[in-house]
VOGU-3710 file (C-alpha; in Angstrom, 3 decimals, decimal comma):
1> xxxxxxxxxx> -18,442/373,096/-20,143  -20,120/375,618/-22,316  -23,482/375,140/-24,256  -21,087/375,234/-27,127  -18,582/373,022/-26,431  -21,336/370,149/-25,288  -23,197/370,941/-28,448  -20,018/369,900/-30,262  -19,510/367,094/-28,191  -22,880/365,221/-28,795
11> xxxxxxxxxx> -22,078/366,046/-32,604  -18,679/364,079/-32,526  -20,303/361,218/-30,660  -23,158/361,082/-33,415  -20,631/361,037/-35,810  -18,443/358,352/-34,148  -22,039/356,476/-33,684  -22,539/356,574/-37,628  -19,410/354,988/-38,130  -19,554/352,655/-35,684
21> xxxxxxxxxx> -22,846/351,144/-37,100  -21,502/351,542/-40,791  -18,446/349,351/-39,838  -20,746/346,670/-37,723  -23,234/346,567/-40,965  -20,177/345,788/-42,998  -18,895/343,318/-40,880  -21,794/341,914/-40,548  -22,246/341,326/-44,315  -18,634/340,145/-44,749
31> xxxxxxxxxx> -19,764/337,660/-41,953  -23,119/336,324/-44,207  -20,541/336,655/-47,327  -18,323/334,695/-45,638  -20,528/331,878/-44,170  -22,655/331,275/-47,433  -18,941/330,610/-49,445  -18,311/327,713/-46,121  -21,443/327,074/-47,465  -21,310/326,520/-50,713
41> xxxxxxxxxx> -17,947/324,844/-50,257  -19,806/322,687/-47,539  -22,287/321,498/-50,184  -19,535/321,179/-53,450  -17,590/318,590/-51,178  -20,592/316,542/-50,158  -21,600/316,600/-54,029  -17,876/315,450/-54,350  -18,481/312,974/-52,062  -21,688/311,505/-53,432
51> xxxxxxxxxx> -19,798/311,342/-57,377  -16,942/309,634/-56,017  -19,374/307,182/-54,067  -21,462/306,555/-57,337  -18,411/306,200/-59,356  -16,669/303,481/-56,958  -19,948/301,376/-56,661  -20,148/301,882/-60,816  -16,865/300,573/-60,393  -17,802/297,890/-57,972
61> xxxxxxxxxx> -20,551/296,541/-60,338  -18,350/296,215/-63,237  -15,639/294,637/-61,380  -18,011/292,419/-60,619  -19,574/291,695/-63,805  -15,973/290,874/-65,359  -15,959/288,597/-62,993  -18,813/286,464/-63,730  -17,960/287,302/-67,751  -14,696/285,716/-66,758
71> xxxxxxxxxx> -16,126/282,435/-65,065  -18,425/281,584/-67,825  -15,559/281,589/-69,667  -13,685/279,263/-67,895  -16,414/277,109/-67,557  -17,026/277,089/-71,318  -13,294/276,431/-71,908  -13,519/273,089/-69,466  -16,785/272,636/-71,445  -14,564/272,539/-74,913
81> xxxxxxxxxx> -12,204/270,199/-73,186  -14,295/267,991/-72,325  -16,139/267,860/-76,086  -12,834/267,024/-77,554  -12,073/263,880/-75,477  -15,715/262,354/-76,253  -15,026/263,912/-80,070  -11,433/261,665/-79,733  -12,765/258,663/-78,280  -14,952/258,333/-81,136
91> xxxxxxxxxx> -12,496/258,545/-82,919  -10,440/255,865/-81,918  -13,647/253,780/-81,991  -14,123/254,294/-85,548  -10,449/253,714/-86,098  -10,983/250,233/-84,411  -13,822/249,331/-86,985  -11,658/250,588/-89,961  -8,865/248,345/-88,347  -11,626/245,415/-88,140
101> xxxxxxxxxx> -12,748/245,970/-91,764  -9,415/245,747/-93,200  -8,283/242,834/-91,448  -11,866/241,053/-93,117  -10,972/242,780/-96,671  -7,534/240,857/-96,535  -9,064/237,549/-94,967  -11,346/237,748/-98,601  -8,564/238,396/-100,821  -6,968/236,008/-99,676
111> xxxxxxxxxx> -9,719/233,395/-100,296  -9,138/234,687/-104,218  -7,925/232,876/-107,022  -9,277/228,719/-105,560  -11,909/226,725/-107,219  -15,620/228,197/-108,215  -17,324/227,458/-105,514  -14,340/228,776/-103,444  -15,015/232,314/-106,111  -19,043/231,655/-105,559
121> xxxxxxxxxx> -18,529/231,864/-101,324  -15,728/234,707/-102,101  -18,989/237,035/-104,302  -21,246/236,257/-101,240  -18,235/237,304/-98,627  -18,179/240,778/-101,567  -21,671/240,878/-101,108  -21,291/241,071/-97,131  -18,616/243,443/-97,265  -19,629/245,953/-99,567
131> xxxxxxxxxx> -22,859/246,244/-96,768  -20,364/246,582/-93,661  -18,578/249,318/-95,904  -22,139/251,235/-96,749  -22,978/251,053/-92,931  -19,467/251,810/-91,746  -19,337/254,739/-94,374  -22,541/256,085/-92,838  -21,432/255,301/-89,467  -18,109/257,411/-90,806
141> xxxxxxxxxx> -20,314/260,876/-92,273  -21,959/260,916/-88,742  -18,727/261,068/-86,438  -17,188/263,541/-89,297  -20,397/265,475/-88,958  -20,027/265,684/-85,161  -16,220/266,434/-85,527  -16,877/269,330/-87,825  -19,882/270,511/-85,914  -17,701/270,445/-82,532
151> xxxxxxxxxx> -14,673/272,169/-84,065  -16,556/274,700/-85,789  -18,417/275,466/-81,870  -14,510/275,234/-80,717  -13,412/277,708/-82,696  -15,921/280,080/-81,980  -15,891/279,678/-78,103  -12,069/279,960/-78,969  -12,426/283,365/-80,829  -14,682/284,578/-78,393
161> xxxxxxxxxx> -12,202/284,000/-75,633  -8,954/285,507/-76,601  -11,155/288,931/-78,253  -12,688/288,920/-74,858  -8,802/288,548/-72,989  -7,125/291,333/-75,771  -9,770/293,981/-75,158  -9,287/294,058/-71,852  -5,483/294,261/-72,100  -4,388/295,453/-75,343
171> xxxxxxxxxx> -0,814/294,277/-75,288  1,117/291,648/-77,471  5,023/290,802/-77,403  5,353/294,017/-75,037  3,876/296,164/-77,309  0,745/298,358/-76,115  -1,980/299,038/-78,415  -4,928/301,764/-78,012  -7,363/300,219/-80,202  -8,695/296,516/-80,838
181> xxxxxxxxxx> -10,913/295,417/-83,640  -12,221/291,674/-83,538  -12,709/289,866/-86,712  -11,483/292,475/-88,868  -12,568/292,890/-92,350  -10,284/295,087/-95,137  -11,628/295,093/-98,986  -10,782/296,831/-101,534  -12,808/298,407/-104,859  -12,270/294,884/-106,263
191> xxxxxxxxxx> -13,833/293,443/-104,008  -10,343/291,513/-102,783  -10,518/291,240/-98,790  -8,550/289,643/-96,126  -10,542/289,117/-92,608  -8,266/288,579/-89,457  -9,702/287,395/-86,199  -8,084/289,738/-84,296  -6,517/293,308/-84,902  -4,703/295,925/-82,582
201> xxxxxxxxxx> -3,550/299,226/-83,635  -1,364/301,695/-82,278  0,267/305,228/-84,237  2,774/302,492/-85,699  2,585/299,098/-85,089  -0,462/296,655/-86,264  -0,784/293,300/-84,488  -2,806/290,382/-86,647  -3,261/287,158/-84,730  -5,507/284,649/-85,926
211> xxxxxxxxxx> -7,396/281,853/-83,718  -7,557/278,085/-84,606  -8,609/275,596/-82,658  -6,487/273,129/-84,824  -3,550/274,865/-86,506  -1,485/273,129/-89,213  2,137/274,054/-89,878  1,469/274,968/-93,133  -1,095/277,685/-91,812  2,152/279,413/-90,148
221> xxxxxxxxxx> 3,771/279,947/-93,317  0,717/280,898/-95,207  0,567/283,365/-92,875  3,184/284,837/-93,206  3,951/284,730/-96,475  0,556/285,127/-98,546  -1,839/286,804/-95,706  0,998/289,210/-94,502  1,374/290,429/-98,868  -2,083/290,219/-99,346
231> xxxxxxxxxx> -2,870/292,319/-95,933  -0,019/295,449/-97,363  -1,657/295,025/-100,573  -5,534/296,194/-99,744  -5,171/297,814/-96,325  -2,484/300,650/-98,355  -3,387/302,861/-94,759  -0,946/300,926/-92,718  1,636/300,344/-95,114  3,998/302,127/-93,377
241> xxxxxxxxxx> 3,729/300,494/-89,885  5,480/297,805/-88,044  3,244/294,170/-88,463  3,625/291,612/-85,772  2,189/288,238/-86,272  0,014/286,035/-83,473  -1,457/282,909/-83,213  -3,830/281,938/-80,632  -5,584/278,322/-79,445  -6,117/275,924/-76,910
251> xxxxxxxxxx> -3,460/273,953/-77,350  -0,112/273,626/-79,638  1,516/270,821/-81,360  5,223/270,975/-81,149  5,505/271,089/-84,833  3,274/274,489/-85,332  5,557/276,008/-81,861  8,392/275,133/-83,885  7,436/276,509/-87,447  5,711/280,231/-85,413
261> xxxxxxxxxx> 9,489/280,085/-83,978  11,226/279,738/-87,011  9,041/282,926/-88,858  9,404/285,157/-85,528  5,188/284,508/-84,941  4,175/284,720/-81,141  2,289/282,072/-79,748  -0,989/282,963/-77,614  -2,190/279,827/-75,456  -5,034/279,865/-72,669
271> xxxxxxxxxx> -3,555/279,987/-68,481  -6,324/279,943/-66,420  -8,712/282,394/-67,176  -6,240/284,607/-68,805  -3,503/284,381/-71,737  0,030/283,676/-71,861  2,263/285,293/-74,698  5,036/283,496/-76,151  6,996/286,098/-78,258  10,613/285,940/-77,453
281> xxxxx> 11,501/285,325/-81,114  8,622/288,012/-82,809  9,681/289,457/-85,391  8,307/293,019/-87,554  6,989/292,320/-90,982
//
């Protein structure tokens, strides 16, 4: 081999040793390029990780808390129940003393009408009675005052309940609502307003049920007749939408069932610690 030809051949392997060492640098920086994106990928599925962790004991902790929410409620509920037996046995005690009274009131009358002295024992007999009926009428403003202290605590525990129940399922008479609003309050520049215990709103439909711890039948055609007109009249915003009717308690007599029947009303009662919906006859107002 000439001086020439080796000259040439120690050029082509310097050459061929450039390249070499370009292409190794390049792989090697594809190779760091490629191990900080594992990386980073590494450390955005750990931080994936860690939020879905937080989020299921978030979820844990409120599960939890509905829980105990729900089983104060319950025990506040057998609380009620047990406040209106002691309300009705005083009741039926005080009945027994009106019962007593009247059976004295005829046992004077009919000592009426004989000689004077019979009319001089009957004013003293007067005299007696009109002192049982000023005790027994104070003994009747306390139980009333009890009654109407323990229905009005009823009726609250009562509303409390069934807001509590229909805001964490929105949904009456198969109907699902987005958006609940407890003791709703519409008024107009008049100053006119109508306030409903509970209202649920959807893009068309507007449920209105009211809670009583006592409900008359009268109530269920007051309500729909005079609160349903006077709700159109100053809340003009859902004029347009479909209006189902509720009522909601503790218990039911037959007579109110049979009236929120006969106007297509659904009937809310308490099962357990949740609701059960009675609206097989609702109708749209």
């Amino acid at each position: 081999m000439t001086d020439q030809e080796l000259k040439d051949l120690v050029a082509g392997l310097a050459v061929s040793g450039e390249r070499v060492e370009r292409t190794l640098d390049r792989l090697a920086e594809e190779t760091r390029l490629s191990q900080e994106r594992f990386e980073r990928r590494q450390e955005e599925a750990r931080l994936r990780q860690e939020e879905a962790r937080l989020r299921q004991e978030e979820t844990d902790q409120q599960l939890k808390k509905t829980a105990r929410v729900v089983e104060e409620l319950g025990r506040k509920v057998d609380n009620i129940c047990e406040r209106n037996r002691s309300v009705d046995e005083q009741l039926e005690k005080t009945e027994k003393v009106i019962a007593e009274l009247g059976r004295k009131v005829d046992k004077v009358c009919g000592k009426v009408g004989g000689t004077d002295e019979q009319l001089g024992g009957t004013d003293r007999q007067m005299t007696e009675l009109n002192k049982v009926m000023e005790a027994l009428g104070r003994r009747v403003d306390k139980v009333c005052g009890k009654v109407g202290g323990i229905d009005e605590n009823l009726g609250h525990h009562a509303e409390q309940f069934f807001q509590d129940v229909f805001a964490r399922k929105m949904e009456f008479g198969g109907v699902i609502y987005d958006r609940i609003q407890p003791n709703y309050i519409c008024q107009n520049r008049k100053k006119e307003m109508i306030e409903v215990d509970i209202a649920m709103f959807n893009g068309e439909s507007v449920a209105l049920i009211e809670v009583k711890n006592r409900i008359h039948p009268d109530f269920v055609k007051e309500f729909t007749e005079e609160r349903v007109k006077k709700f159109k009249k100053l809340c003009r915003e859902y004029k347009n939408y479909k209006l189902y009717l509720g009522i909601a308690g503790f218990s039911f007599d037959q007579k109110v069932l049979a009236e929120a029947k006969k106007h297509g009303i659904g009937v809310v009662k308490q099962a357990g610690e949740g609701i059960e919906v009675e609206a097989d006859c609702l109708k749209a107002y």
